[in-house]
N, C-alpha and C positions, 0 to 999 in steps of 0.2 A: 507623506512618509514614503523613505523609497519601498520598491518592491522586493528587499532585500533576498527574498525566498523562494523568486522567482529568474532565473537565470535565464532562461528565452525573452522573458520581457525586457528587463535589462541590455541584452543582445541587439533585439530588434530596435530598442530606443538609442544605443551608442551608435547602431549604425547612421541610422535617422540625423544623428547627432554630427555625423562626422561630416556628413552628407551635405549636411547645411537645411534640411526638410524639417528639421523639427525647431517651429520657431515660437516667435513672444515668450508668456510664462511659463511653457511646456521646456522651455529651452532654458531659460536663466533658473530654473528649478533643476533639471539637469546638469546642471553647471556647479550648483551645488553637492548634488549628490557625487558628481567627477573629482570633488576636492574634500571631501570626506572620506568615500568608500571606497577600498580599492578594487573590489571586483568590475564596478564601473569605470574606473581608471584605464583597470586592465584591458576592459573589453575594447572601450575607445583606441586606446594603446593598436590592439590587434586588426580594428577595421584600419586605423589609420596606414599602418602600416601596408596590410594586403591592399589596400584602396587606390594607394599611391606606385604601387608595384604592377598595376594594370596602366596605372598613365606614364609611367616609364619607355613602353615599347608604342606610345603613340608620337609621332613627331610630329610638331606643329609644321601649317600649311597654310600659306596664302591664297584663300579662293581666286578665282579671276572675277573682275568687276560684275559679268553677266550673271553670275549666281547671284549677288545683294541688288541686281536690277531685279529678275526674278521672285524673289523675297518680295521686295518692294509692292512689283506688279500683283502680286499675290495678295498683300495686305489691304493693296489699293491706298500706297503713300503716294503722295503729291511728292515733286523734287524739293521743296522746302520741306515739306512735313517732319522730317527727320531734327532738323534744328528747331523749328517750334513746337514740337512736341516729344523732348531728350524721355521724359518719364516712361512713355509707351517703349520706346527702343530698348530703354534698359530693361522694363518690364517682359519685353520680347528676347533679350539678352538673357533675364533669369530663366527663365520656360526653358532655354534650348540648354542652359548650364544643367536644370534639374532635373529633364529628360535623361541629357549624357552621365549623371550620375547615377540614376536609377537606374540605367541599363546596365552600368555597370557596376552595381550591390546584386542585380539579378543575374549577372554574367558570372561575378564570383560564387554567389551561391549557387550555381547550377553546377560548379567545381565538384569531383568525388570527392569523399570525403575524404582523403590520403590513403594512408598505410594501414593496412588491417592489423593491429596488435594481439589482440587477446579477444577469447570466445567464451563466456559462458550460456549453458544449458541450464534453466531453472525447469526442474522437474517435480510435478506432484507425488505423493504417495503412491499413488493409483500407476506410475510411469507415464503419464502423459506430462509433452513438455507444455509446458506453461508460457515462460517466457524463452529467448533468445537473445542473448547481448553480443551484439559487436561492439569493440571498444577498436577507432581507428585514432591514429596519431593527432587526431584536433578535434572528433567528435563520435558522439556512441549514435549507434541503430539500435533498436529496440522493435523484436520481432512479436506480437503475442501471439499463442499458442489457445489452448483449450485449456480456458479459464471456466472452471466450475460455478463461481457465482460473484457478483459485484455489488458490495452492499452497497443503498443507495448514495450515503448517507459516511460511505470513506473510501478513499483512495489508497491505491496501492502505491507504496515508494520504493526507488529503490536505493541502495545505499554501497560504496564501496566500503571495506574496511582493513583499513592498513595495520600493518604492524606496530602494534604499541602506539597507537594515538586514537584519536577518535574516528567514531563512522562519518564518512560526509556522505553528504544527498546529493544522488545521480540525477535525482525529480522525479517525477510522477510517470508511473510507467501507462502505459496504452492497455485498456481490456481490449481491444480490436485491432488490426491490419498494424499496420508500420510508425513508431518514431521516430524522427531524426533530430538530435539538438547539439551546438557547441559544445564542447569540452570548457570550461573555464582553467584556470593556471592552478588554482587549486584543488578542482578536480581530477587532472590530468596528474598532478602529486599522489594524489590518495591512492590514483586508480597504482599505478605506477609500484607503490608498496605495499599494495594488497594483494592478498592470497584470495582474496572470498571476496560475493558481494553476497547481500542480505537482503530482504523485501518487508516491509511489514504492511501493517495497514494502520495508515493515517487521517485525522481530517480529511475534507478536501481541499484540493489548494496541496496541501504537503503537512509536515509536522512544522508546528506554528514555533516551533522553538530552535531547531535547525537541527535536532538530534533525535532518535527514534523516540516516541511513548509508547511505546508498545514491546513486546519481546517479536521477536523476526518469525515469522511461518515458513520463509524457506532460505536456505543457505545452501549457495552453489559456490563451487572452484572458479576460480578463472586459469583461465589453459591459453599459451602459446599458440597462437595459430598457426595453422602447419603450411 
């Protein structure tokens, strides 16, 4: 079953995905959920894109001989070794592709998260703030504040809510230090037409249904960042 309700996991597997890292049945299972569900579509969509916009400003370059002598010397190939044994080369071949990928999913991710859009302050009764939401142009920060208490047993959500349509789930906010997660396309919509976000408390994991069961405990503005 995909992880429909979970939008980091999904994130982190489309990257994996794009990558070429996520393989066998992890992979042809994936492949399914890409041509079903469009949030996964989307997301693949988005690495594909930003992925390929890092190997744009690389230009290919032919080493000089002495580097693949090197290599060699290092492996401790024989001058034959290479032709009677193609499997290990290729196999040496995939390592240095999967290396250069993954540096570069960590390269992008170490990216700011864009443009600072919108700020909300979720504030208790009492005036202490609770939360802090950054909303930037492709992904929220998520500050926590002085949380009075955290049942064990549910988690808090949080929830944009746009004008005349339903709440969508921003996801499970942090009782401690700092989040940071992707904006999906639909969320980056909701946020986009909403005035408010809303918090409530949920399962853990998030609301099993994708829409609150609960009534909201706190409802904050969202405000232009100055």
């Amino acid at each position: 079953m995909a992880p429909q309700g979970h939008p980091e996991i999904i994130d982190s597997l489309a990257a994996e995905y794009v990558l070429g890292t996520l393989r066998g049945p992890a992979r042809r299972r994936f492949e399914k959920w890409r041509a079903t569900i469009p949030l996964v579509q989307e997301r693949c969509r988005f690495w594909e894109e930003n992925l390929m916009q890092l190997a744009k400003g690389v230009r290919p370059i032919r080493p000089p001989p002495r580097v693949w002598q090197g290599i060699r010397a290092r492996l401790n190939f024989t001058a034959s070794e290479p032709r009677r044994r193609p499997g290990r080369a290729l196999a040496i071949a995939a390592s240095v592709l999967l290396v250069a990928g993954l540096s570069a999913l960590l390269y992008w991710r170490s990216l700011g998260p864009g443009k600072l859009v919108e700020v909300a302050t979720i504030v208790a009764p009492t005036g202490a703030k609770v939360w802090e939401v950054d909303v930037y142009s492709g992904r929220l920060i998520l500050h926590a504040g002085q949380l009075a208490e955290h049942p064990t047993d549910r988690d808090y959500e949080l929830w944009a809510l746009p004008t005349g349509g339903k709440p969508v789930s921003l996801g499970v906010l942090p009782t401690s230090g700092t989040a940071q997660r992707t904006l999906t396309a639909v969320q980056r919509q909701a946020l986009a037409n909403a005035p408010q976000v809303a918090v409530t408390l949920e399962p853990l994991g998030g609301s099993p249904t994708g829409q609150p069961t609960t009534t909201p405990i706190f409802v904050a503005p969202l405000r232009a960042s100055s």
